[in-house]
N, C-alpha and C positions, 0 to 999 in steps of 0.2 A: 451325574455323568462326568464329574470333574476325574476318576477314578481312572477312565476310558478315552478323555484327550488325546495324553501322548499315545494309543492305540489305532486312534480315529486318524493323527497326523503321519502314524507311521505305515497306515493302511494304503492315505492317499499317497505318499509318496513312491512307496511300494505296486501300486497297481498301476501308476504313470511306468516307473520302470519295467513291469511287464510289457504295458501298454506297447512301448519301444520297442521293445525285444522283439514283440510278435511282428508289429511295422516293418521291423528293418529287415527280416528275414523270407515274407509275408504278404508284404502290404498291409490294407485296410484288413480284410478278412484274417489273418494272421492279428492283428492286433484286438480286433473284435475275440477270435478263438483265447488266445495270451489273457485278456482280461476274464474271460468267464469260467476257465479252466483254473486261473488263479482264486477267484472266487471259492469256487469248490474245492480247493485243495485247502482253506482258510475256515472255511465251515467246519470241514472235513475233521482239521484238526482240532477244531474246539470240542465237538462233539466224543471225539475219543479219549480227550485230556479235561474234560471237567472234573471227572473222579480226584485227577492228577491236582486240579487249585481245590479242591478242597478241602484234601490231604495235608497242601502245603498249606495252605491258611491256615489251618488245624497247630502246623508246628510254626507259624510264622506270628501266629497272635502271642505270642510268650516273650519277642524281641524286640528289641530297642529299635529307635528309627535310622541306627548307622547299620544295622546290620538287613532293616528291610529295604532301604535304600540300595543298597550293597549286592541283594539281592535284585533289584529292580533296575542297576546298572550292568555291571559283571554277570550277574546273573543271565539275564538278558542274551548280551553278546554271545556268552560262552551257548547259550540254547539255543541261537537261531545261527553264528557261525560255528562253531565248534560240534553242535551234535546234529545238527540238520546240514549242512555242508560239509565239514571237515572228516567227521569223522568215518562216513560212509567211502569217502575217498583214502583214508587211509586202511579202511577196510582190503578197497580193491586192489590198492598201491601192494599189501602184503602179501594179498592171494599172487599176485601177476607180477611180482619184482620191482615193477616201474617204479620211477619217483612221480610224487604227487604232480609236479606239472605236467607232467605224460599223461598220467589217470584223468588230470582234469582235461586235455586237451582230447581225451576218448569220450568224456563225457560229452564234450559240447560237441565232437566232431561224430563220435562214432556211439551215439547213445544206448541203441540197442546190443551192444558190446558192455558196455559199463553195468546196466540195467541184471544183465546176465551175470555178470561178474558179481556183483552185490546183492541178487538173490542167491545165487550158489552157495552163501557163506547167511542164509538166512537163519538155519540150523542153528547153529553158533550163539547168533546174536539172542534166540529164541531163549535159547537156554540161560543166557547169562541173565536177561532181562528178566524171565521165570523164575528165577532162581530168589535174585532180588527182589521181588514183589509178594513174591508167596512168604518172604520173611517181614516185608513191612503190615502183613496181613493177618500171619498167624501172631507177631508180637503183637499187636493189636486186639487181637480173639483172645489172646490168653493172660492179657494184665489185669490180673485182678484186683488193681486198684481202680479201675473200673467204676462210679459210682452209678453210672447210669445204664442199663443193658438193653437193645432194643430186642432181640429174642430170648426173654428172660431167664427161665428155665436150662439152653441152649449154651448159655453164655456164662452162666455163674457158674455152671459145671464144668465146660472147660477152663473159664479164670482160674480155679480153686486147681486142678490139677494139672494145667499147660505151664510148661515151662521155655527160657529161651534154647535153652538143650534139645526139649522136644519138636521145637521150631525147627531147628536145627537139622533134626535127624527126619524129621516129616519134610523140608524142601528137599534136601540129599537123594530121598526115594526118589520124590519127582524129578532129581536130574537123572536118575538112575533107568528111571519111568520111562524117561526122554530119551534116554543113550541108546535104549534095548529096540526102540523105533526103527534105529538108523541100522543102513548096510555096515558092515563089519570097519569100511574102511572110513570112515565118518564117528565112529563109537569113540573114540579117544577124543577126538579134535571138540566135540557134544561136551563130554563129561569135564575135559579139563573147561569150557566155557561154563557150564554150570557152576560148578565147584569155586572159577574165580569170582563169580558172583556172589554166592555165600561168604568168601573170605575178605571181599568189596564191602560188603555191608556190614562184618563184625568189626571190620577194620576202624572204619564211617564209626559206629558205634561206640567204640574202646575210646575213639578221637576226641567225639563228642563229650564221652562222659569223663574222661582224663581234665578237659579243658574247663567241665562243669567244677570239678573237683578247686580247680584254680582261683576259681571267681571267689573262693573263699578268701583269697591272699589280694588287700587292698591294693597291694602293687600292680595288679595284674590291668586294674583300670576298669573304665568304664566301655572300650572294643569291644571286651568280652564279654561282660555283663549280661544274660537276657540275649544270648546271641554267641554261635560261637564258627569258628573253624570250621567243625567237626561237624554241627549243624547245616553250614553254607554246603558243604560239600557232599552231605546226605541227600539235602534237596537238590542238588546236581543233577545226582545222579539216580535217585527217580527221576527227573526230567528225561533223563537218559535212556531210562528203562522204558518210559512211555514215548518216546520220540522216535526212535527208530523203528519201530514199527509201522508209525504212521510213515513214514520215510519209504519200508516197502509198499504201504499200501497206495501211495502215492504215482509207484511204477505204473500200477493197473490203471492210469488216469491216463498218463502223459510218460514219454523218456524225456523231455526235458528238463536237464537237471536245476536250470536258471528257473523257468519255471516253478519247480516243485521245491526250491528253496526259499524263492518270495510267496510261493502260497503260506506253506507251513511256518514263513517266518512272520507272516498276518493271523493264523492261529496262536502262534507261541505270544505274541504281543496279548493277543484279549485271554489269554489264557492267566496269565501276569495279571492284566488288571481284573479279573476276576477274582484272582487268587486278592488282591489289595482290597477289592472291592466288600470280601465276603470278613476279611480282617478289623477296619475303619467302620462297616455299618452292625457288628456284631452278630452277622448271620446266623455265625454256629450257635450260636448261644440262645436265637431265636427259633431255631429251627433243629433242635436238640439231637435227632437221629441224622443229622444230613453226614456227619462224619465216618456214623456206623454203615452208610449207604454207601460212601465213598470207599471205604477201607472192603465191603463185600465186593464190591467191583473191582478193584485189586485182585482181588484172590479169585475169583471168576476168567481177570484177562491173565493173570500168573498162569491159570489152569491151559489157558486156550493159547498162550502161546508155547506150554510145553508140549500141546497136542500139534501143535503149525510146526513143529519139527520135521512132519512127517506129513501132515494131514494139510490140506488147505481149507483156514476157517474164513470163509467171506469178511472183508471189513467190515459190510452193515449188520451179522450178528455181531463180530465184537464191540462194535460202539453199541446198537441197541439193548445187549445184554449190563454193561453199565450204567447206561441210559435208565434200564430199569429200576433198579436200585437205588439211583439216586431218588428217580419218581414216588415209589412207594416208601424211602424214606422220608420224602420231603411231605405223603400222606401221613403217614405214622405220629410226623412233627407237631403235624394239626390236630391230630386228633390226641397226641399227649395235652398240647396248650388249651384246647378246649374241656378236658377232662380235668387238670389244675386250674383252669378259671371256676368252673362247677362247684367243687370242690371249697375252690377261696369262697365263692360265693354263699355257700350251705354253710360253710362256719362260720362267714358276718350274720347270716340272717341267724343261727344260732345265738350267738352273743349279742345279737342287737336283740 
């Protein structure tokens, strides 16, 4: 449990600070509400972002302890202020002119005003976030260095003929997919968001592997080592990708914004120590498809928020549709491990 501490201190801290909020605005019953709302907005986001820690634990089992740290400090911050606070506010700051203190003082004052303002620009966010995800999904479908495939047949044949090109040109349709959704006057403002997403993540990419190329050159030290830049700022920004989402879906709870910042900033915390959790006790490596499960749920909610452009897909299919994936990956897991114990075992009793 030592994994899930600072999680647990920053929960209680965090739900005393609701606690208040709802008190002082409220009373007793206001504080009661504050706290249980908060709750489920905390559930809420674990539920939608488990894919999300076991993605990054996926690419965090590879780094040194300055860079998971790193992750687990800045990291942090930059997830619960910067993309569940800040940056929905700059969203609405752009739509409406105002500067951010204005936007913020609509939020707290005039919420069902903000609420509006930052669904109307849902579109947008849909697309860039789709965009991003259907490429951490299909590069993943289609490396065929691969050694282990969970839809065997399925997988080797895509590895063997998917390229990042074809990644490429298969998200692009999807923003394309997306744009043709919209009214005429939405179609540009869609595709340029899609599109900066694609060039977000080549970018993220080029960074990453520029900075791998480095670690060759002893000068460069032991920072980079097993961790990079390019790396930190990949998992960023999937956090990014799956965070504002749950950010709208959070509307359909509550308009307040206090609120629906300390819920989701109690998700982003065990979300963290899960991700730690699944790194330090060797999950992946115990439970051999859970990655393949995470990464389908990727490309499942990639799919479902190019279709929320346009369509409204309830929150509880899109967490339960990842949900699943991870479930029957985590069956698949067991019954690979049972099938290699069998197996070890027929060939001692052979040899013995």
């Amino acid at each position: 449990m030592r994994h899930f501490r600072w999680s647990f201190i920053v929960t209680a801290v965090l739900m005393a600070l609701a606690g208040w909020w709802g008190y002082e605005h409220r009373g007793w019953p206001g504080l009661l509400q504050a706290l249980w709302i908060t709750a489920i907005l905390g559930v809420l986001e674990v539920s939608l972002s488990f894919d999300n820690a076991v993605v990054n634990a996926s690419v965090l089992k590879h780094w040194n302890e300055f860079w998971r740290k790193l992750f687990l400090t800045v990291g942090i911050l930059v997830a619960v202020f910067g993309m569940r606070l800040l940056f929905p506010l700059v969203i609405v700051a752009a739509a409406t002119g105002l500067g951010l203190f204005d936007v913020w003082h609509m939020a707290i004052d005039n919420p069902n005003e903000y609420s509006r303002h930052l669904t109307e620009h849902h579109a947008e966010v849909a697309a860039f976030g789709g965009a991003f995800l259907l490429l951490v999904f299909l590069n993943f479908l289609f490396d065929e260095e691969k050694e282990l495939h969970w839809f065997s047949w399925f997988e080797e044949k895509v590895g063997k003929y998917g390229t990042e090109g074809l990644a490429v040109l298969l998200t692009l349709l999807g923003v394309i997919g997306a744009m043709s959704l919209m009214p005429e006057v939405r179609k540009l403002a869609v595709l340029i968001a899609g599109v900066t997403g694609v060039l977000i993540y080549i970018a993220v990419k080029w960074l990453s592997s520029l900075l791998e190329e480095k670690e060759q050159d002893p000068s460069v030290g032991a920072m980079i080592s097993q961790g990079s830049i390019g790396g930190f700022l990949y998992l960023e920004v999937l956090d990014a990708s799956f965070s504002f989402d749950g950010v709208i879906g959070a509307f359909a709870i509550t308009n307040d914004v206090v609120i629906i910042m300390l819920g989701l900033a109690i998700g982003a915390m065990f979300v963290r120590s899960m991700t730690v959790f699944l790194v330090y006790k060797g999950t992946l490596q115990e439970f051999v498809y859970l990655e393949h499960g995470a990464h389908y749920a990727i490309g499942i909610l990639a799919l479902i928020m190019f279709a929320s452009v346009h369509y409204h897909i309830p929150e509880w299919f899109t967490g339960l549709s990842g949900l699943a994936f991870i479930l029957v990956s985590l069956w698949s897991s067991i019954r690979y491990r049972r099938k290699i114990a069998a197996q070890e075992a027929a060939t001692a009793a052979r040899t013995g």
